[in-house]
PDB file with SEQRES, HELIX, SHEET and CRYST1 records, atoms N, CA, C and O in Angstrom:
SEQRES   1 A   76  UNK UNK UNK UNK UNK UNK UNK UNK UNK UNK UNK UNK UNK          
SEQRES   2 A   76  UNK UNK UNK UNK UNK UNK UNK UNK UNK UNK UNK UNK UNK          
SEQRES   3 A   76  UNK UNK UNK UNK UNK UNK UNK UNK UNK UNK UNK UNK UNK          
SEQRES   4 A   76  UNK UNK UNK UNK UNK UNK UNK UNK UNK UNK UNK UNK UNK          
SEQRES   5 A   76  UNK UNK UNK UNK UNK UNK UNK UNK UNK UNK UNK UNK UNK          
SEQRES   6 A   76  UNK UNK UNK UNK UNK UNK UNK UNK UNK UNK UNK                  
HELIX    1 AA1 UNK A   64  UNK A   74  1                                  11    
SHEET    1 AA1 2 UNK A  33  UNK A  38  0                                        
SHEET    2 AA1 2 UNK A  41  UNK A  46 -1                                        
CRYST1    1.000    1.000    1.000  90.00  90.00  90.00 P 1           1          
ATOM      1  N   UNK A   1      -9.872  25.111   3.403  1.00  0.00           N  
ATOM      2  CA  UNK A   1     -10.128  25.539   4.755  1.00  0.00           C  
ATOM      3  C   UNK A   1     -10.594  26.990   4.727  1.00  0.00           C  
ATOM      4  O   UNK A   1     -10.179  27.674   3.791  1.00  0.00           O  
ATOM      5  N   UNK A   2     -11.620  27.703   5.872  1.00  0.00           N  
ATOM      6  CA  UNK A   2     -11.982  28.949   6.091  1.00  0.00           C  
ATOM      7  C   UNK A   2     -11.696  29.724   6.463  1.00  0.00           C  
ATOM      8  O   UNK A   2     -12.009  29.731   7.653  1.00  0.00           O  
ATOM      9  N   UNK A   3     -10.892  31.095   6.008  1.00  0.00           N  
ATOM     10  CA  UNK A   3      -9.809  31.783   6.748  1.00  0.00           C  
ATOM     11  C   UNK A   3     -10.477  31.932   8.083  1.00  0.00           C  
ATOM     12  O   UNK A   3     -11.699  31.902   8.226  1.00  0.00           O  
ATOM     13  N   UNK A   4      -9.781  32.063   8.859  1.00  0.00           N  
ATOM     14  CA  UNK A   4     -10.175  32.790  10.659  1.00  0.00           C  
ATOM     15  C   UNK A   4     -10.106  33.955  10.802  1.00  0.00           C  
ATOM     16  O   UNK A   4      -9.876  34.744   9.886  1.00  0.00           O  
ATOM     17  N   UNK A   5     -10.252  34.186  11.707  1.00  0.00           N  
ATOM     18  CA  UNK A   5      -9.738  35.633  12.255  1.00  0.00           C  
ATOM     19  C   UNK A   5      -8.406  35.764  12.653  1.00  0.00           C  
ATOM     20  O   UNK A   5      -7.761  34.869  13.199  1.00  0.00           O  
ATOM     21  N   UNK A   6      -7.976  36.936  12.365  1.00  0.00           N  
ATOM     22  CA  UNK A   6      -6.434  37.323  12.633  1.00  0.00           C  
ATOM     23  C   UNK A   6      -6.003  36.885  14.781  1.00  0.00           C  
ATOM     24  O   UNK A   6      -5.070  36.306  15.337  1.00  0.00           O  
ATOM     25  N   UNK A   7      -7.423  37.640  15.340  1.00  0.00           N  
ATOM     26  CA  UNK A   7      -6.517  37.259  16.675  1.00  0.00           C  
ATOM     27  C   UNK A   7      -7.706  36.702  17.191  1.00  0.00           C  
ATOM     28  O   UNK A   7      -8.833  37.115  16.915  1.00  0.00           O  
ATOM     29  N   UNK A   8      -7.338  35.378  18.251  1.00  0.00           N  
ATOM     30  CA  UNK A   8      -8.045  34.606  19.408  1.00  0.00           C  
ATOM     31  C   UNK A   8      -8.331  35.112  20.571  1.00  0.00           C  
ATOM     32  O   UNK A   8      -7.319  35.742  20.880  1.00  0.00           O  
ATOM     33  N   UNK A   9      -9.266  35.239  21.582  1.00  0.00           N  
ATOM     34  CA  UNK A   9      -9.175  35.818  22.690  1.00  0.00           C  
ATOM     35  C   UNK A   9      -8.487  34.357  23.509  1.00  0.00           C  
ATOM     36  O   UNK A   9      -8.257  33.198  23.162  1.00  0.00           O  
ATOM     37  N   UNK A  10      -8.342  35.079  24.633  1.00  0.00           N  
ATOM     38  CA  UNK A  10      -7.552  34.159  25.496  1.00  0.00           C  
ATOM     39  C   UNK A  10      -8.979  33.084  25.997  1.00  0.00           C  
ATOM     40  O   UNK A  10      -9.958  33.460  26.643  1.00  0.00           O  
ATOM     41  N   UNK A  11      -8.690  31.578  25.425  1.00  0.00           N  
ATOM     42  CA  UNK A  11     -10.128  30.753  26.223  1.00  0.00           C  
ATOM     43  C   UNK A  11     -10.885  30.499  25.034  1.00  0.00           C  
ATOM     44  O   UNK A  11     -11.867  29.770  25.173  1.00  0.00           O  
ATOM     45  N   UNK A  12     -10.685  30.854  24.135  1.00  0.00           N  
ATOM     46  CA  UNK A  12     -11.530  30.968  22.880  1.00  0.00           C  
ATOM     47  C   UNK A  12     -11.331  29.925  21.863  1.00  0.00           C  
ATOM     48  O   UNK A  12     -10.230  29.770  21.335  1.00  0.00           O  
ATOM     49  N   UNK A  13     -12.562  29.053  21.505  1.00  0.00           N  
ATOM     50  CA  UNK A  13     -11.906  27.757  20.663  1.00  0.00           C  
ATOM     51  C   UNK A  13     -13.154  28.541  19.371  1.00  0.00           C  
ATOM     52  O   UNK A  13     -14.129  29.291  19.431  1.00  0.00           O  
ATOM     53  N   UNK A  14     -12.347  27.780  18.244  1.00  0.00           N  
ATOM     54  CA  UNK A  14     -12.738  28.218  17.128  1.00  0.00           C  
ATOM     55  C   UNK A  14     -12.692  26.243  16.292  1.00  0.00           C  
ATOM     56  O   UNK A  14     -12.276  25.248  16.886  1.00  0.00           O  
ATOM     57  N   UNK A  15     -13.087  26.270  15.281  1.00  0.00           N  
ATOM     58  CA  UNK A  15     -13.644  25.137  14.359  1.00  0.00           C  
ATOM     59  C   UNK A  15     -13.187  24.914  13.326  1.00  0.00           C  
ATOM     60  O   UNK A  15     -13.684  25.804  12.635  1.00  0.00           O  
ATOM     61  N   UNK A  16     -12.495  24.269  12.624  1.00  0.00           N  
ATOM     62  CA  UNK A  16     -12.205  24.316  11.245  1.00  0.00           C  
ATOM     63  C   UNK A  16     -12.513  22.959  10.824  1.00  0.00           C  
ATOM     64  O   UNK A  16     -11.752  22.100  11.268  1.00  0.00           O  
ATOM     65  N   UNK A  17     -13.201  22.678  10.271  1.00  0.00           N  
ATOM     66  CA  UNK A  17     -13.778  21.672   9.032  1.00  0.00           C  
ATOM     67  C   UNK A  17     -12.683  21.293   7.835  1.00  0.00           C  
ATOM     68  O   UNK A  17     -12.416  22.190   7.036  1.00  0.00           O  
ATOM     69  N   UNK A  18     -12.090  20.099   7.693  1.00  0.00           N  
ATOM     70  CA  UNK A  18     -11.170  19.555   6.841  1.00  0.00           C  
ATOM     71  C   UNK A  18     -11.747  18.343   6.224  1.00  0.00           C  
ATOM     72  O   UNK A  18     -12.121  17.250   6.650  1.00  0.00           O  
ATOM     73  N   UNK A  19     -11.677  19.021   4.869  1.00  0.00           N  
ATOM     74  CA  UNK A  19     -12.192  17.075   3.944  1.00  0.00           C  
ATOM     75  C   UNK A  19     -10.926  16.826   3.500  1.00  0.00           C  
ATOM     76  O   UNK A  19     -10.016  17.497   3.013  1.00  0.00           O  
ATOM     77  N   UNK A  20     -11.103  15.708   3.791  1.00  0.00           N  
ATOM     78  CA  UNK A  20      -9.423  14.521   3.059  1.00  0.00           C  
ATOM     79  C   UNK A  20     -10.224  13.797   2.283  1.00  0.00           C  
ATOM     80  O   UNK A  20     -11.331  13.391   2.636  1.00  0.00           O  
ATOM     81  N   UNK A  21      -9.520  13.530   0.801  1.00  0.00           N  
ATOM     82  CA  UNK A  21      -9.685  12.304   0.106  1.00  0.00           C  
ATOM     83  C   UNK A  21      -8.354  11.625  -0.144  1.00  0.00           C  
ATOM     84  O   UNK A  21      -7.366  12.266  -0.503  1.00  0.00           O  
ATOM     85  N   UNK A  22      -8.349  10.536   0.019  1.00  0.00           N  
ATOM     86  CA  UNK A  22      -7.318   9.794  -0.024  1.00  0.00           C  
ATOM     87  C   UNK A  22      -7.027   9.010  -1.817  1.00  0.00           C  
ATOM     88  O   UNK A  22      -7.728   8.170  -2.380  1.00  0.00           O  
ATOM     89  N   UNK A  23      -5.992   9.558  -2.224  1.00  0.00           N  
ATOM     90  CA  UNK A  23      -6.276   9.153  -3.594  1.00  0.00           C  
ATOM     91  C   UNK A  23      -4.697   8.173  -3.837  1.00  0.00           C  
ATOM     92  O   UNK A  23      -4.146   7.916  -4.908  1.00  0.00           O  
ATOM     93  N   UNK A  24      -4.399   7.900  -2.858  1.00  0.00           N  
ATOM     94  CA  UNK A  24      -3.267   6.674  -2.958  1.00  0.00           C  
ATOM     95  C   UNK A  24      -3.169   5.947  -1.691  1.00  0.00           C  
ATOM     96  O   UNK A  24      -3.643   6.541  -0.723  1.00  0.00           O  
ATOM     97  N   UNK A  25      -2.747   4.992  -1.519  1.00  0.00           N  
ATOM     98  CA  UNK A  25      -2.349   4.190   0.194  1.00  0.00           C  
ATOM     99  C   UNK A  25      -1.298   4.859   0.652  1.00  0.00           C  
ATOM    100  O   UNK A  25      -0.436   5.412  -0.032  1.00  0.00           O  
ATOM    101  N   UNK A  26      -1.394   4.791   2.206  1.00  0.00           N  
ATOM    102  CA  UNK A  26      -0.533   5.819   2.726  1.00  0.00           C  
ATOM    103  C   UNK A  26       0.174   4.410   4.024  1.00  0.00           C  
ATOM    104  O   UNK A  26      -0.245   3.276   4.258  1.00  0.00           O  
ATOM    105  N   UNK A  27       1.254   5.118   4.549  1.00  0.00           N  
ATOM    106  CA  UNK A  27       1.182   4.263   5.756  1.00  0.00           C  
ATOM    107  C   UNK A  27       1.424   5.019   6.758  1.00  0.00           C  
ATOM    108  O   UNK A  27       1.072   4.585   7.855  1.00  0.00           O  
ATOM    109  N   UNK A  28       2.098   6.382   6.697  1.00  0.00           N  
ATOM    110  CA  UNK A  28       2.146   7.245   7.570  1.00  0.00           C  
ATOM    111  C   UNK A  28       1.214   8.057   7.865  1.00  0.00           C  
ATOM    112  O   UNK A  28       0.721   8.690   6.932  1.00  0.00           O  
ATOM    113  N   UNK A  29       0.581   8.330   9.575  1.00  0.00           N  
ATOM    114  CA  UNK A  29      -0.239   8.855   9.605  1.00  0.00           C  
ATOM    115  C   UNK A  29      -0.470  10.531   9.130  1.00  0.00           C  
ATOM    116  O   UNK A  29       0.299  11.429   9.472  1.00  0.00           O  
ATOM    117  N   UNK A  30      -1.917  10.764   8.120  1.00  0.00           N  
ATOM    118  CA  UNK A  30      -1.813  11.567   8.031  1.00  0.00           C  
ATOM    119  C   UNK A  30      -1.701  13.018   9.024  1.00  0.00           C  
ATOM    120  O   UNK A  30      -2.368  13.149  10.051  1.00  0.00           O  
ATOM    121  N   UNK A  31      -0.647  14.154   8.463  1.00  0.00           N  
ATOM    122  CA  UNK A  31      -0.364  15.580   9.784  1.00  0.00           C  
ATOM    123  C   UNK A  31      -0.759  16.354   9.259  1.00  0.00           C  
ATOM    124  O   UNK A  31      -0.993  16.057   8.088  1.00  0.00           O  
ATOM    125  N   UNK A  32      -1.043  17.528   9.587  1.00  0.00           N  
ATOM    126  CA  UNK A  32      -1.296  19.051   9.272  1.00  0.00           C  
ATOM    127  C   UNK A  32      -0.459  19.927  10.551  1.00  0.00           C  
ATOM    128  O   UNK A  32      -0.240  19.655  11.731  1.00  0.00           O  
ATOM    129  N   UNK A  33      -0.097  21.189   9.613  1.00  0.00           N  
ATOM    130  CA  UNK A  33       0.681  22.354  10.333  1.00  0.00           C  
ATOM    131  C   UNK A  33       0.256  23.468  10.912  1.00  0.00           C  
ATOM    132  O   UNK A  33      -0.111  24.261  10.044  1.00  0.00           O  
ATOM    133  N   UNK A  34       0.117  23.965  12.183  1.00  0.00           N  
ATOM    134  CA  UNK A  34      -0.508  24.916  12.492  1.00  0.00           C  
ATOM    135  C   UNK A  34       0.193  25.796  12.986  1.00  0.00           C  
ATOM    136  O   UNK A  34       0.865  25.594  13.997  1.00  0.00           O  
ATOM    137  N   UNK A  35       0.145  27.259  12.173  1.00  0.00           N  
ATOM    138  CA  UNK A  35       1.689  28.083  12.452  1.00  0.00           C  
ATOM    139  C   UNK A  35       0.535  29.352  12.923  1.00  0.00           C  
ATOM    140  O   UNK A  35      -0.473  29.804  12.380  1.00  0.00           O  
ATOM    141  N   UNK A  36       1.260  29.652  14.224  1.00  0.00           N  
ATOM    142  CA  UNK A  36       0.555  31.573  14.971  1.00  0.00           C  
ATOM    143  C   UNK A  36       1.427  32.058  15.415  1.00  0.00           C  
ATOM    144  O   UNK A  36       2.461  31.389  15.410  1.00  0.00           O  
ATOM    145  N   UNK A  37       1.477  33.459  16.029  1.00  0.00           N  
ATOM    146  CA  UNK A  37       2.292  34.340  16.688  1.00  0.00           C  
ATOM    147  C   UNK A  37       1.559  34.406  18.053  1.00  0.00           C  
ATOM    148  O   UNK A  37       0.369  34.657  18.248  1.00  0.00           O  
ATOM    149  N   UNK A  38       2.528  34.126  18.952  1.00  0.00           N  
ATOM    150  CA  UNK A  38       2.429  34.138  20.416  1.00  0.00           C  
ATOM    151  C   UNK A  38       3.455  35.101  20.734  1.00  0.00           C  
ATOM    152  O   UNK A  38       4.655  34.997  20.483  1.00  0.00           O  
ATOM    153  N   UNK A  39       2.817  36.114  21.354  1.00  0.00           N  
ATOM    154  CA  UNK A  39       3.661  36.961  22.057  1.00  0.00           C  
ATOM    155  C   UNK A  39       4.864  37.951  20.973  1.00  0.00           C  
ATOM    156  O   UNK A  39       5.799  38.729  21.160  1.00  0.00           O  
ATOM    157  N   UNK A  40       4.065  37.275  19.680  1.00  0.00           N  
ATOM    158  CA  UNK A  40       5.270  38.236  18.104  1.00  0.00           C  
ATOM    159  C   UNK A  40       6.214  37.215  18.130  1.00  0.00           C  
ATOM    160  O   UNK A  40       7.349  37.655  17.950  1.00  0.00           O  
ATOM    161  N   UNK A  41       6.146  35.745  18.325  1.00  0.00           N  
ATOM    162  CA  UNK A  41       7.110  34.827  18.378  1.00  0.00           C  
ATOM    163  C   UNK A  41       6.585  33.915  17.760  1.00  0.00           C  
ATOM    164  O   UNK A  41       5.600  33.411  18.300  1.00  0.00           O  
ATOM    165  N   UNK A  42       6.999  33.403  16.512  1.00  0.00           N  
ATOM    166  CA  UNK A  42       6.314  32.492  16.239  1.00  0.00           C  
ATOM    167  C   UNK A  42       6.330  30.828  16.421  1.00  0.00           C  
ATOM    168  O   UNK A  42       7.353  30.405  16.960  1.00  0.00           O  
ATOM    169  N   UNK A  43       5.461  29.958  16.090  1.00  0.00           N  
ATOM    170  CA  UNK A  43       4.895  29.093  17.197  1.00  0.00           C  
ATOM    171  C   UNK A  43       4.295  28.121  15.686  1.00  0.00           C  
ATOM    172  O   UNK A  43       3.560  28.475  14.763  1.00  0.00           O  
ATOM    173  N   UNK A  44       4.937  26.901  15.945  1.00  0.00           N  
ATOM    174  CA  UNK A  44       4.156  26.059  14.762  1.00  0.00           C  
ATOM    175  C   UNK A  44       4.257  24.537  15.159  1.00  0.00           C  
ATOM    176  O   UNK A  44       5.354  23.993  15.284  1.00  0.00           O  
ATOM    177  N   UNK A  45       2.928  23.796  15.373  1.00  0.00           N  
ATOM    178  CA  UNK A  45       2.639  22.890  15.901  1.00  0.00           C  
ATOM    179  C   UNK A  45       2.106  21.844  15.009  1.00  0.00           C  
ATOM    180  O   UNK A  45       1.137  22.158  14.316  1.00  0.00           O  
ATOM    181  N   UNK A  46       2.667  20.441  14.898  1.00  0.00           N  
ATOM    182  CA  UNK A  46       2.052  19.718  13.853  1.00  0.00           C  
ATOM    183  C   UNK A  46       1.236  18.439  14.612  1.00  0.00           C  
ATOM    184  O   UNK A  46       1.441  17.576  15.465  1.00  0.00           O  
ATOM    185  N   UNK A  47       0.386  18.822  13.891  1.00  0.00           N  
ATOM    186  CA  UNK A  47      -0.817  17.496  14.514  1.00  0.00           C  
ATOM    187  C   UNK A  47      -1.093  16.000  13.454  1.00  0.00           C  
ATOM    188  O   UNK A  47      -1.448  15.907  12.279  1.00  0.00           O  
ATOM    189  N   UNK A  48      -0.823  15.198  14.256  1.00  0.00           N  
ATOM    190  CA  UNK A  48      -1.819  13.950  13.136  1.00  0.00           C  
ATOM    191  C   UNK A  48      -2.762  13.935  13.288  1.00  0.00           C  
ATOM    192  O   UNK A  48      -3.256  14.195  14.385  1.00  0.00           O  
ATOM    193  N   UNK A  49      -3.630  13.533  11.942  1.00  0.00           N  
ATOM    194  CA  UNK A  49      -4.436  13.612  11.684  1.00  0.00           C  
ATOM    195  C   UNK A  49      -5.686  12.636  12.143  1.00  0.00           C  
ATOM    196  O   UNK A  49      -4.945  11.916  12.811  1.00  0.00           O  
ATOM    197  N   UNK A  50      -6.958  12.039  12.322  1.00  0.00           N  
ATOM    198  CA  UNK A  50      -7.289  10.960  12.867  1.00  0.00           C  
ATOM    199  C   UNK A  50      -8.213  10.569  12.336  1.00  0.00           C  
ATOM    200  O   UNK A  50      -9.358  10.358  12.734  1.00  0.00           O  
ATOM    201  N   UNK A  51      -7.416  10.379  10.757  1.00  0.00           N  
ATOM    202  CA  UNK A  51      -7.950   9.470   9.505  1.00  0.00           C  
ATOM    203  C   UNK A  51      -8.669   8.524   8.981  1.00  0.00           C  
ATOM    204  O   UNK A  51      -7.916   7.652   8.548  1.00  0.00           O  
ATOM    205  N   UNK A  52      -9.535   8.327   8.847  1.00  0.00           N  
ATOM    206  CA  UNK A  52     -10.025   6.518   8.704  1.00  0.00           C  
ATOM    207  C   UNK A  52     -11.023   6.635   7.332  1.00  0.00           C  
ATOM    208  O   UNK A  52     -11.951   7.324   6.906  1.00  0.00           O  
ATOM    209  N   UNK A  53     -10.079   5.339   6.896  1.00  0.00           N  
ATOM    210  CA  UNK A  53     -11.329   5.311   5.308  1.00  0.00           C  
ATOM    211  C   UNK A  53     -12.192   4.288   5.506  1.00  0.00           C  
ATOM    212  O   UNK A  53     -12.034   3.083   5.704  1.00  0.00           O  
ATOM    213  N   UNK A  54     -13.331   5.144   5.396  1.00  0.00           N  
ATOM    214  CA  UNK A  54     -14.351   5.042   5.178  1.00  0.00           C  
ATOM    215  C   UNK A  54     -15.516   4.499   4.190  1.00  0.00           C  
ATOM    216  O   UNK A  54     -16.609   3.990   4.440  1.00  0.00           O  
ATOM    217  N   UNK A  55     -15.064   4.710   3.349  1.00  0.00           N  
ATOM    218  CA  UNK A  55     -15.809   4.845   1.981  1.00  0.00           C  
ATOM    219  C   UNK A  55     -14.876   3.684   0.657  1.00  0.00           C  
ATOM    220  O   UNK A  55     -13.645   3.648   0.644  1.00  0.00           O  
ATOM    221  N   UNK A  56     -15.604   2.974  -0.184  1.00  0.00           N  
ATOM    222  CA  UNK A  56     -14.760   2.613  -1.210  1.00  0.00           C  
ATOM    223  C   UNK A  56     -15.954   2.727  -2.336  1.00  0.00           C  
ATOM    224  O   UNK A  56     -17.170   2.537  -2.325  1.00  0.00           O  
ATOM    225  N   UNK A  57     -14.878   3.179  -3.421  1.00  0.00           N  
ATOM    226  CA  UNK A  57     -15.893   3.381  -4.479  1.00  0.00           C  
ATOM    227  C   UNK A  57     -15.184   2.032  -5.683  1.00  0.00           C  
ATOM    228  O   UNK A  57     -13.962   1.888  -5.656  1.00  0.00           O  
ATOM    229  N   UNK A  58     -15.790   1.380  -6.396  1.00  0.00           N  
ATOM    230  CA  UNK A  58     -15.595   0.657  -7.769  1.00  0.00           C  
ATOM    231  C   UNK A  58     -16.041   1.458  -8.728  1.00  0.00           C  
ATOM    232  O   UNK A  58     -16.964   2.182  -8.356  1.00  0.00           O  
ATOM    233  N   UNK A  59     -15.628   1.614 -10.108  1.00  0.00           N  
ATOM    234  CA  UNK A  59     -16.710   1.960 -11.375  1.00  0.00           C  
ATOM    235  C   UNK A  59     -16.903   0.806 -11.649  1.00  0.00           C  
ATOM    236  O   UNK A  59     -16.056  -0.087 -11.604  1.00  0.00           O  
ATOM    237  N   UNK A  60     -18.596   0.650 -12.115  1.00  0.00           N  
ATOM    238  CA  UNK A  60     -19.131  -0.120 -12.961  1.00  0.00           C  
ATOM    239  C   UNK A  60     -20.265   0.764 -13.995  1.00  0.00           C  
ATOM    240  O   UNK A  60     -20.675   1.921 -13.905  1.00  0.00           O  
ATOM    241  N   UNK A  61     -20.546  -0.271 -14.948  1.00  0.00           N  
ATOM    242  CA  UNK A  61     -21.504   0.259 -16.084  1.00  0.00           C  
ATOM    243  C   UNK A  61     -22.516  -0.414 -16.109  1.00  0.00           C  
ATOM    244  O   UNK A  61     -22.409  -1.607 -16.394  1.00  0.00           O  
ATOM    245  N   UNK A  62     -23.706   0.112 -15.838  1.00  0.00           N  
ATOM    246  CA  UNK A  62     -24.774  -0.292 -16.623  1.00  0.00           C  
ATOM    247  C   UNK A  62     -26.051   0.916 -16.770  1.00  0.00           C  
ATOM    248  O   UNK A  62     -25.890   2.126 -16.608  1.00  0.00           O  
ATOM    249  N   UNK A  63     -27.090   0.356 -17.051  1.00  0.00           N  
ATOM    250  CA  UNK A  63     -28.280   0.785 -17.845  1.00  0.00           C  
ATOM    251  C   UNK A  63     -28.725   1.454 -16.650  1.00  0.00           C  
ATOM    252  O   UNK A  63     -28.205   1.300 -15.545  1.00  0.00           O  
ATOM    253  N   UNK A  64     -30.124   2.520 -17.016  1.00  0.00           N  
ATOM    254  CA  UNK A  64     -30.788   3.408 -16.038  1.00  0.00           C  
ATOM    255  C   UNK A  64     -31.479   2.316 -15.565  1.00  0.00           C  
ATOM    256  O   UNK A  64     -31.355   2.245 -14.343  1.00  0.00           O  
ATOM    257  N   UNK A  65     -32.377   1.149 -16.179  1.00  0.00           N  
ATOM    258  CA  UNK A  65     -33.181   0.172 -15.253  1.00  0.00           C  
ATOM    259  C   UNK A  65     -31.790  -0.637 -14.462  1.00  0.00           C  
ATOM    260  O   UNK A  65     -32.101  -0.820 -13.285  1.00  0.00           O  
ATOM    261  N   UNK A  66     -30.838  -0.992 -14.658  1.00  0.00           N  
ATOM    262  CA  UNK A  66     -29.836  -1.532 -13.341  1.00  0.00           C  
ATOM    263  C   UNK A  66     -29.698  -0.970 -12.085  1.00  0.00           C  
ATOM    264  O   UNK A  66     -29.672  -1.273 -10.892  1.00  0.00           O  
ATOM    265  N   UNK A  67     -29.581   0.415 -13.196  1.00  0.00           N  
ATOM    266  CA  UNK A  67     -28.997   1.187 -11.599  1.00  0.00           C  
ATOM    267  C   UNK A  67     -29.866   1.414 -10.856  1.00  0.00           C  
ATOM    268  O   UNK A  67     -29.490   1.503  -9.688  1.00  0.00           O  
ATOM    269  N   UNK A  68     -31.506   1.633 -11.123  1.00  0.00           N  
ATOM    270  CA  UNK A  68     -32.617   2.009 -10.250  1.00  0.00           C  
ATOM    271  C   UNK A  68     -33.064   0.906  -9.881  1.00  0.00           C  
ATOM    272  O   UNK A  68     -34.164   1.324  -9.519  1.00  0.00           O  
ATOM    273  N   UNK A  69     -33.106  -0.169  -9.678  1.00  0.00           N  
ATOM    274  CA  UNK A  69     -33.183  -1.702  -9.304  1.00  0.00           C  
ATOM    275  C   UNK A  69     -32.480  -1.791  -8.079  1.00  0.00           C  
ATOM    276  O   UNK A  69     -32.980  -1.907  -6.960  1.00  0.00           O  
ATOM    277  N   UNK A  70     -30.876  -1.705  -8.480  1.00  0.00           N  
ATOM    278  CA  UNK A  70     -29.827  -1.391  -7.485  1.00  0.00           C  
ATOM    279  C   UNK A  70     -30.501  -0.176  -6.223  1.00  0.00           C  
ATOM    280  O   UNK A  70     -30.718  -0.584  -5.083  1.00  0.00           O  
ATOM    281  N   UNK A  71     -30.737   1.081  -6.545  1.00  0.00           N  
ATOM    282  CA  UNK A  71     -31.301   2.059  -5.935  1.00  0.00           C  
ATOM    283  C   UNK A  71     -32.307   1.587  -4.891  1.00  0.00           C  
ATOM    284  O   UNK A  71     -32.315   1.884  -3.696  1.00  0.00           O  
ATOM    285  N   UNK A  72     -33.009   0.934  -5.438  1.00  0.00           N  
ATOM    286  CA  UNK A  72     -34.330   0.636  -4.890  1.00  0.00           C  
ATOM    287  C   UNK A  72     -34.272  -0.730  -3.864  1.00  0.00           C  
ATOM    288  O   UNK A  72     -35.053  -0.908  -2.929  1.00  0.00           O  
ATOM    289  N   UNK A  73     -33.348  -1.499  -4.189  1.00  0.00           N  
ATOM    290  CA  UNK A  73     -32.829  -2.143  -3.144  1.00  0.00           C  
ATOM    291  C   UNK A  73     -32.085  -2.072  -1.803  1.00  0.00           C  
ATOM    292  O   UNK A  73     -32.156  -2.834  -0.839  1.00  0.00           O  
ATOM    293  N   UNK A  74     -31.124  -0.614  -2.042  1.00  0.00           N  
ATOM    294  CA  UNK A  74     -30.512   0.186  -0.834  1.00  0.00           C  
ATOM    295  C   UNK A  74     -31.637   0.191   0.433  1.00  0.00           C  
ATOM    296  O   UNK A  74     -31.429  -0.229   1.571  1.00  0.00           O  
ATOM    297  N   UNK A  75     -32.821   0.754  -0.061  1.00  0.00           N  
ATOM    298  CA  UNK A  75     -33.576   0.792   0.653  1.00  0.00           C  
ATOM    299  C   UNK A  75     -34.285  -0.183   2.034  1.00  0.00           C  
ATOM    300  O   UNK A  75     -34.845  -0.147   3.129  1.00  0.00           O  
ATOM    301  N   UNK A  76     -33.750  -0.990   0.986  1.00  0.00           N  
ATOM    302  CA  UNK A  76     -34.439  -2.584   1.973  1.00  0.00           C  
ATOM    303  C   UNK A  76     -33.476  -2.864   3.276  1.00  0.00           C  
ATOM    304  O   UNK A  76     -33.717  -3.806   4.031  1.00  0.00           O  
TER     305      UNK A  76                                                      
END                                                                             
Protein backbone atom coordinates (compact mmCIF):
# COMPACT_ATOMS: atom_id res chain seq x y z
CA UNK A 1 0.00 0.00 0.00
CA UNK A 2 1.02 3.93 -0.61
CA UNK A 3 1.83 5.83 2.38
CA UNK A 4 -0.77 8.93 2.66
CA UNK A 5 -0.53 11.89 4.08
CA UNK A 6 -0.26 12.42 7.76
CA UNK A 7 -3.60 14.68 7.99
CA UNK A 8 -7.16 14.65 5.95
CA UNK A 9 -9.05 17.77 5.52
CA UNK A 10 -12.46 17.60 6.78
CA UNK A 11 -14.68 16.16 3.36
CA UNK A 12 -11.67 14.85 1.82
CA UNK A 13 -11.61 11.24 0.30
CA UNK A 14 -8.36 9.84 -0.64
CA UNK A 15 -7.72 6.17 -2.67
CA UNK A 16 -5.78 3.35 -1.81
CA UNK A 17 -5.28 0.53 -4.30
CA UNK A 18 -4.95 -3.11 -2.65
CA UNK A 19 -3.86 -6.35 -4.62
CA UNK A 20 -4.87 -9.64 -2.85
CA UNK A 21 -3.66 -12.94 -4.02
CA UNK A 22 -5.23 -15.65 -2.55
CA UNK A 23 -2.77 -18.47 -2.05
CA UNK A 24 -5.02 -20.91 0.09
CA UNK A 25 -9.10 -21.31 0.46
CA UNK A 26 -10.46 -19.16 2.89
CA UNK A 27 -14.01 -19.16 4.29
CA UNK A 28 -13.93 -16.12 6.27
CA UNK A 29 -14.43 -13.02 4.66
CA UNK A 30 -11.45 -11.36 3.87
CA UNK A 31 -10.79 -7.71 6.62
CA UNK A 32 -8.32 -5.06 6.76
CA UNK A 33 -7.56 -2.51 9.73
CA UNK A 34 -7.76 1.04 9.57
CA UNK A 35 -6.19 2.80 12.62
CA UNK A 36 -6.17 7.25 12.82
CA UNK A 37 -6.22 9.83 15.45
CA UNK A 38 -9.41 11.74 15.83
CA UNK A 39 -9.30 14.48 18.00
CA UNK A 40 -5.52 12.74 19.59
CA UNK A 41 -7.86 9.73 20.31
CA UNK A 42 -7.33 6.96 18.67
CA UNK A 43 -9.87 5.31 16.36
CA UNK A 44 -9.49 1.82 14.53
CA UNK A 45 -12.04 0.48 12.21
CA UNK A 46 -12.07 -2.95 10.51
CA UNK A 47 -13.55 -3.43 7.17
CA UNK A 48 -14.30 -6.64 5.02
CA UNK A 49 -13.01 -6.94 2.31
CA UNK A 50 -15.15 -7.46 -1.11
CA UNK A 51 -13.15 -10.31 -2.47
CA UNK A 52 -13.93 -12.42 -5.41
CA UNK A 53 -11.67 -14.88 -7.29
CA UNK A 54 -11.38 -14.27 -10.25
CA UNK A 55 -8.71 -15.79 -11.96
CA UNK A 56 -7.46 -19.63 -11.91
CA UNK A 57 -4.23 -20.55 -13.01
CA UNK A 58 -3.09 -24.59 -13.84
CA UNK A 59 0.72 -25.30 -14.79
CA UNK A 60 1.12 -27.08 -17.85
CA UNK A 61 4.16 -27.85 -20.24
CA UNK A 62 4.65 -27.61 -23.56
CA UNK A 63 6.65 -26.43 -26.65
CA UNK A 64 6.92 -22.64 -28.08
CA UNK A 65 4.72 -23.98 -31.28
CA UNK A 66 1.83 -25.20 -28.47
CA UNK A 67 1.83 -22.37 -26.70
CA UNK A 68 1.58 -19.90 -29.77
CA UNK A 69 -1.21 -22.05 -31.36
CA UNK A 70 -2.90 -21.78 -27.94
CA UNK A 71 -2.07 -17.81 -28.15
CA UNK A 72 -3.39 -17.41 -31.37
CA UNK A 73 -6.55 -19.01 -30.66
CA UNK A 74 -7.39 -16.60 -27.56
CA UNK A 75 -7.94 -14.38 -30.16
CA UNK A 76 -10.82 -15.97 -31.90
Amino acid sequence: MKPVEPVLEAGAQRQQTINAECIDDYTDTPSIGLSFLYNNISQKITFKLPLTLNKFFEPTDMNAESFFARWKNLGK
